[in-house]
N, CA, C and O atoms as CSV, one atom per row, in Angstrom:
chain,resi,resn,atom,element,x,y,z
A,1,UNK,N,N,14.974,88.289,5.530
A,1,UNK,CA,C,14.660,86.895,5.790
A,1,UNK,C,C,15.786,86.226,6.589
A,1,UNK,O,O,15.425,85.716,7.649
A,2,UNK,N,N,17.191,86.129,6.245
A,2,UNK,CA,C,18.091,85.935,7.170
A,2,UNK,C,C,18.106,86.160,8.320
A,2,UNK,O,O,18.273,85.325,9.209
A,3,UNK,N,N,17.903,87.521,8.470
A,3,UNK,CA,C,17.563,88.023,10.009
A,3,UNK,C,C,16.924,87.495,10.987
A,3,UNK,O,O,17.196,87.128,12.130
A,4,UNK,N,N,15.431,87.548,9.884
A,4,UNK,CA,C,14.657,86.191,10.641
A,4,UNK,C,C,15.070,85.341,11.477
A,4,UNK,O,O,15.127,85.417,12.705
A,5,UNK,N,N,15.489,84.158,10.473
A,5,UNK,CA,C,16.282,82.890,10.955
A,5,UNK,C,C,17.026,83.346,11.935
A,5,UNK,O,O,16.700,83.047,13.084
A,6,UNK,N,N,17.991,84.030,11.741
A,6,UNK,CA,C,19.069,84.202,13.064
A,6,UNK,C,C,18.914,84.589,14.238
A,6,UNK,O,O,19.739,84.369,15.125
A,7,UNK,N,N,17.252,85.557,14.486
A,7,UNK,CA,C,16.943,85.755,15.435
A,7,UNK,C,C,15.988,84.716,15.898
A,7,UNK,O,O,15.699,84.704,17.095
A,8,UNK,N,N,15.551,83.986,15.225
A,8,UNK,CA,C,14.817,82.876,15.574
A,8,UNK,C,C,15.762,81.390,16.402
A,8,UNK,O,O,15.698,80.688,17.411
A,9,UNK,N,N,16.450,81.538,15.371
A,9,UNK,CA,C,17.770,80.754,15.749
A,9,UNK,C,C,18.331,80.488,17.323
A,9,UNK,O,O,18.270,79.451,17.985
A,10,UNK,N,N,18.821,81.626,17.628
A,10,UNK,CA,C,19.164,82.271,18.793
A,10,UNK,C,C,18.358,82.500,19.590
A,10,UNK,O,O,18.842,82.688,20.706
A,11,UNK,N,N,16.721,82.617,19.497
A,11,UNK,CA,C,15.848,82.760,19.988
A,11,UNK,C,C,15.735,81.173,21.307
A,11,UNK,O,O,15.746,81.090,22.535
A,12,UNK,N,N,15.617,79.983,19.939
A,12,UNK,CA,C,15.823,78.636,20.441
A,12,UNK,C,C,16.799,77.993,21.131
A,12,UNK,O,O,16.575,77.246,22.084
A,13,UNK,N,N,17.774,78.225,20.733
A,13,UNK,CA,C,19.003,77.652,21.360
A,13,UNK,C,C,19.271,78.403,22.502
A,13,UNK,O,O,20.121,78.028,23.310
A,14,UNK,N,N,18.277,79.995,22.727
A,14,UNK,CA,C,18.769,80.208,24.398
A,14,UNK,C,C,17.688,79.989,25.325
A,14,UNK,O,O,17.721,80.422,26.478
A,15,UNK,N,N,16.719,79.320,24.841
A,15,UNK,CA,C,15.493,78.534,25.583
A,15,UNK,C,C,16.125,77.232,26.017
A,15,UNK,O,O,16.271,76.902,27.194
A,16,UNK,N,N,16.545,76.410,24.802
A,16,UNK,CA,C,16.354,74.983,24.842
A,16,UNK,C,C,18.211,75.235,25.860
A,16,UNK,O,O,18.904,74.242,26.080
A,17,UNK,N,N,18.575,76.369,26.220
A,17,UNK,CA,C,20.034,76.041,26.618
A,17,UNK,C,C,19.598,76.171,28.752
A,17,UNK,O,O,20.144,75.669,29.734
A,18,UNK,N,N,18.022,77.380,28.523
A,18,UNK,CA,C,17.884,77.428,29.789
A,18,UNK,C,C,16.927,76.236,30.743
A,18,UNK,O,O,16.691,75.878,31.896
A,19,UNK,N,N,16.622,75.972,29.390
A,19,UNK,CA,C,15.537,74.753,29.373
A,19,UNK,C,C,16.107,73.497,30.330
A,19,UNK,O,O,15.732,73.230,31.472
A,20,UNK,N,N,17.139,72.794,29.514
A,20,UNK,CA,C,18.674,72.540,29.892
A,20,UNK,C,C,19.187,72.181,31.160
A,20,UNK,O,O,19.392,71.134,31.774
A,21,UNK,N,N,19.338,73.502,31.368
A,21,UNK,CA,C,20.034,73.909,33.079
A,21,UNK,C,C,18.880,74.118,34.628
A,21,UNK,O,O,19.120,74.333,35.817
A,22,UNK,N,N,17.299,73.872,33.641
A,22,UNK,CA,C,16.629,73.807,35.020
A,22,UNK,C,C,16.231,71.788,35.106
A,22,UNK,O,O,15.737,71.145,36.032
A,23,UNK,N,N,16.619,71.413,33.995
A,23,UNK,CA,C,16.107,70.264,33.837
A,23,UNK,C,C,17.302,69.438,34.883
A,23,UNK,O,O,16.906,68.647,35.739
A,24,UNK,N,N,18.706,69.719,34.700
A,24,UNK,CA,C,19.463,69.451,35.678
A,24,UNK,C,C,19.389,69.070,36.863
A,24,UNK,O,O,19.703,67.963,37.300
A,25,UNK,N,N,18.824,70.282,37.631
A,25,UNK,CA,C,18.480,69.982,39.114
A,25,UNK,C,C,17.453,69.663,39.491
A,25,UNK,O,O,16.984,70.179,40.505
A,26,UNK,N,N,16.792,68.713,38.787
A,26,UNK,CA,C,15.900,67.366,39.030
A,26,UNK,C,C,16.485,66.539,39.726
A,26,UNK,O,O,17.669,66.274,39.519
A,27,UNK,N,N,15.918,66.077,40.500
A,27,UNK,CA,C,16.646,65.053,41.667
A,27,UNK,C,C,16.055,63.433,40.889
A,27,UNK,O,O,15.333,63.247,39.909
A,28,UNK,N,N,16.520,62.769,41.535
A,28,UNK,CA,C,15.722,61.313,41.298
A,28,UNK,C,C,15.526,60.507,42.390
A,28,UNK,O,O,16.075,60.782,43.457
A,29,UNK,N,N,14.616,59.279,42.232
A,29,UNK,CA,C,14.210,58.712,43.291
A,29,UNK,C,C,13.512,57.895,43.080
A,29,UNK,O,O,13.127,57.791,41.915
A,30,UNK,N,N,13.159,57.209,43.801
A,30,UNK,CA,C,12.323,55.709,43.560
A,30,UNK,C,C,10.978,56.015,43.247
A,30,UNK,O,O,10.557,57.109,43.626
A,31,UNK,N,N,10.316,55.351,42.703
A,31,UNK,CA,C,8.727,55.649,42.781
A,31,UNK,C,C,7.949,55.513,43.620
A,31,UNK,O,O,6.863,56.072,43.471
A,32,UNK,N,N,8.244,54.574,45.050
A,32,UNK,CA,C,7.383,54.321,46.154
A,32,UNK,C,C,7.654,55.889,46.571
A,32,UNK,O,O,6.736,56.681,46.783
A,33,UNK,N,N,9.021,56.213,46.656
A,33,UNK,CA,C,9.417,57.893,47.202
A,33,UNK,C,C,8.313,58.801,47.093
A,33,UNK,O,O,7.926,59.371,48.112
A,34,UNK,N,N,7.579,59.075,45.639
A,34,UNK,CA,C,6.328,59.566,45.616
A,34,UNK,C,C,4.860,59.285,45.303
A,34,UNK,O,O,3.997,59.949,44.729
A,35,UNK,N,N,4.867,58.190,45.821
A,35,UNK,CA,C,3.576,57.504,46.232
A,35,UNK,C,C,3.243,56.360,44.296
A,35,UNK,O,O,2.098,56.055,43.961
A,36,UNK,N,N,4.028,56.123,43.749
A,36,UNK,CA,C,3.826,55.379,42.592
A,36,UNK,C,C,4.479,53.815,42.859
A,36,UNK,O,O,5.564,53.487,43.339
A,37,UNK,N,N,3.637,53.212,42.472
A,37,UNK,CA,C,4.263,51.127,42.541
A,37,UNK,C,C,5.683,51.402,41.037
A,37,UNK,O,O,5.859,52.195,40.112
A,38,UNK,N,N,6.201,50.493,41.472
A,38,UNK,CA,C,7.313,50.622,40.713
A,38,UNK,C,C,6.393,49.977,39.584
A,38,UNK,O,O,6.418,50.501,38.471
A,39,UNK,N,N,5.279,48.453,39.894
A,39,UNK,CA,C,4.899,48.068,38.603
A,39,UNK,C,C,3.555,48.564,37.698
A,39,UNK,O,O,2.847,48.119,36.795
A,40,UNK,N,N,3.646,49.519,38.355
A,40,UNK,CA,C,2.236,50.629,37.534
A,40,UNK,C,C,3.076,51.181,36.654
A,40,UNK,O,O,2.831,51.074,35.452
A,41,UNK,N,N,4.318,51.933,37.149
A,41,UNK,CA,C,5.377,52.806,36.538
A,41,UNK,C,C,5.300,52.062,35.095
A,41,UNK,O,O,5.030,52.331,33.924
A,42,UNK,N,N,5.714,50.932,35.919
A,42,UNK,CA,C,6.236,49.708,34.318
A,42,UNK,C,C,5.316,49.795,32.912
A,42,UNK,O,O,5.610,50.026,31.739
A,43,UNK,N,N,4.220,49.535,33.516
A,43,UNK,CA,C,2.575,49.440,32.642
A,43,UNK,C,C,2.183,50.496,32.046
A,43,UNK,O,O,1.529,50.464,31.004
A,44,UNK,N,N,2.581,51.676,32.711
A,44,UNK,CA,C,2.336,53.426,31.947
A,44,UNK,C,C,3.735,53.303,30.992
A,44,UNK,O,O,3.542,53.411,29.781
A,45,UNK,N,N,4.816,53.134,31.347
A,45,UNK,CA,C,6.553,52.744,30.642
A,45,UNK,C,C,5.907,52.043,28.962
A,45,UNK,O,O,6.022,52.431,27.800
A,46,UNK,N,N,5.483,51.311,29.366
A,46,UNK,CA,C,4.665,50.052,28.213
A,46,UNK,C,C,3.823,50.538,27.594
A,46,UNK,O,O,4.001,50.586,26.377
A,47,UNK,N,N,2.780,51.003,28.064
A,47,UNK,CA,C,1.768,51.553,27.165
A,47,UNK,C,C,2.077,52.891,26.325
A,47,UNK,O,O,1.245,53.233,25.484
A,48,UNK,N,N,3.037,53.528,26.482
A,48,UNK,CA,C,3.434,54.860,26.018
A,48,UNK,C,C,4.374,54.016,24.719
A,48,UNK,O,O,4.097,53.989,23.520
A,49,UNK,N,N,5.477,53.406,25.381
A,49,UNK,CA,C,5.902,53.130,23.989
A,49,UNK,C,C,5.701,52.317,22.734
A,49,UNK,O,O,6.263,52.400,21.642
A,50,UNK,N,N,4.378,51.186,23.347
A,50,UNK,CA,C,3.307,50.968,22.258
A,50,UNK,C,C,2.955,51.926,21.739
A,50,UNK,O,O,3.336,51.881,20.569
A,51,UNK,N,N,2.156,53.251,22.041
A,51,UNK,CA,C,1.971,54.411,21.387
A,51,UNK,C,C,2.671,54.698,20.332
A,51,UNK,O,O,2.360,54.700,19.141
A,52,UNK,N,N,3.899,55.004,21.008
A,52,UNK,CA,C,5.031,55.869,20.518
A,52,UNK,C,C,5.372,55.163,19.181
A,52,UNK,O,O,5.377,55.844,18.156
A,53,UNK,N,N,5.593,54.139,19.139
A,53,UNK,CA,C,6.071,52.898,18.297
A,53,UNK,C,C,5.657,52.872,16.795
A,53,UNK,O,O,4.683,52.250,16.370
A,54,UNK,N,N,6.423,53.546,16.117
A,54,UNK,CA,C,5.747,53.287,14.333
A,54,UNK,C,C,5.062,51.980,13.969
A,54,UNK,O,O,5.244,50.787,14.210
A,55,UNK,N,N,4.353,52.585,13.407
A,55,UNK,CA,C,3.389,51.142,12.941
A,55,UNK,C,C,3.376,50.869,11.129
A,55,UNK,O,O,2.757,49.918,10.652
């Protein structure tokens, strides 16, 4: 059962480490840059964290 865990363990932390390092070289940029209104952005921004939001 230990084993388990430890290979599971290690399993995750060398995903979430490569996971990580591609998430990095994401660039950024405005939203007109790829065809989005900055105030749509806003309104999807809003409605997600109403979602998100414990009730």
């Amino acid at each position: 059962m230990t084993r388990r865990i430890l290979v599971t363990t290690s399993f995750l932390l060398g995903y979430l480490s490569i996971s990580f390092s591609f998430a990095a070289e994401i660039s950024t940029g405005k939203a007109e840059d790829v065809g989005i209104s900055s105030e749509r952005l806003q309104r999807i921004n809003t409605a997600m964290q109403t979602l998100s939001s414990p009730r």
